[in-house]
N, C-alpha and C positions, 0 to 999 in steps of 0.2 A: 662862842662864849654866851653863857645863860644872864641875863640882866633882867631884874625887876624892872619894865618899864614906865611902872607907874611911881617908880620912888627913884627920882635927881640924887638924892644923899646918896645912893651906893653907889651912881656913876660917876660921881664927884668923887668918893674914897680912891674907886679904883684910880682913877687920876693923882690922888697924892699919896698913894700906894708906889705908884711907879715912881717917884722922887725919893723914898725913903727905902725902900728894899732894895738888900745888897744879891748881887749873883753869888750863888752859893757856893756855885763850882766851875771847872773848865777855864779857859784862858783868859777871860775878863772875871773870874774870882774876886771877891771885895768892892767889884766897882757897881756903884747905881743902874738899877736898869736902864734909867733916862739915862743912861753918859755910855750905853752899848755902843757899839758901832752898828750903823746900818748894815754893811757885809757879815755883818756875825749873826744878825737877826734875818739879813735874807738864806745864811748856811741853813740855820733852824726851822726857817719856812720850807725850804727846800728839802730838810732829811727831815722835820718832824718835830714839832714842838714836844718838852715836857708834858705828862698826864699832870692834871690837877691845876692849881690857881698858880703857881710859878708857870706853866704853859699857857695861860690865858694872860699872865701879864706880859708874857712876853713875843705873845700871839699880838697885843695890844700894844705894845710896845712900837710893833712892824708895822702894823698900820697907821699909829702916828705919824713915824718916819717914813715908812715910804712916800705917804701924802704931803708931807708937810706942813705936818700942824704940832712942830716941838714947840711954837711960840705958846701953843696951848700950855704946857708945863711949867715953861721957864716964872712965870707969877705964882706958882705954887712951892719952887723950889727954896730952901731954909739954910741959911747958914748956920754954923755948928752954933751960933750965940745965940739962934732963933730969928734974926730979922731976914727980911726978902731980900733976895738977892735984887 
């Protein structure tokens, strides 16, 4: 994945990127990328992530979860009325 590493602002987007963008298709269709299953992101890992920025978030997605750092997201994530969960 290509990051500016000199600008925090776009490594912060892509973070609450992943809280607001729905899967657009396949068997988790409609649901948050933060709320994939880990088994579905490691199928992807394994046969090949999407080209372009849905394959980078989702490439991103697997390395949060694999490691263990969803607690990183959950202070970003919004209920539908706007306050933090």
């Amino acid at each position: 994945m290509t990051q500016n590493q000199d600008n925090p602002v776009n490594d912060a987007q892509i973070l609450l990127d992943l809280t607001a963008t729905i899967m657009p298709f396949g068997k988790y269709k409609g649901r948050l990328l933060c709320d994939l299953p880990v088994s579905y992101l490691e199928w992807f890992n394994r046969k090949g992530f999407p080209p372009g920025k849905l394959g980078n978030q989702l490439s991103t997605m697997y390395e949060i979860k694999s490691n263990g750092l969803e607690y990183l997201l959950k202070p970003l994530r919004k209920h539908k009325d706007g306050k933090a969960l």
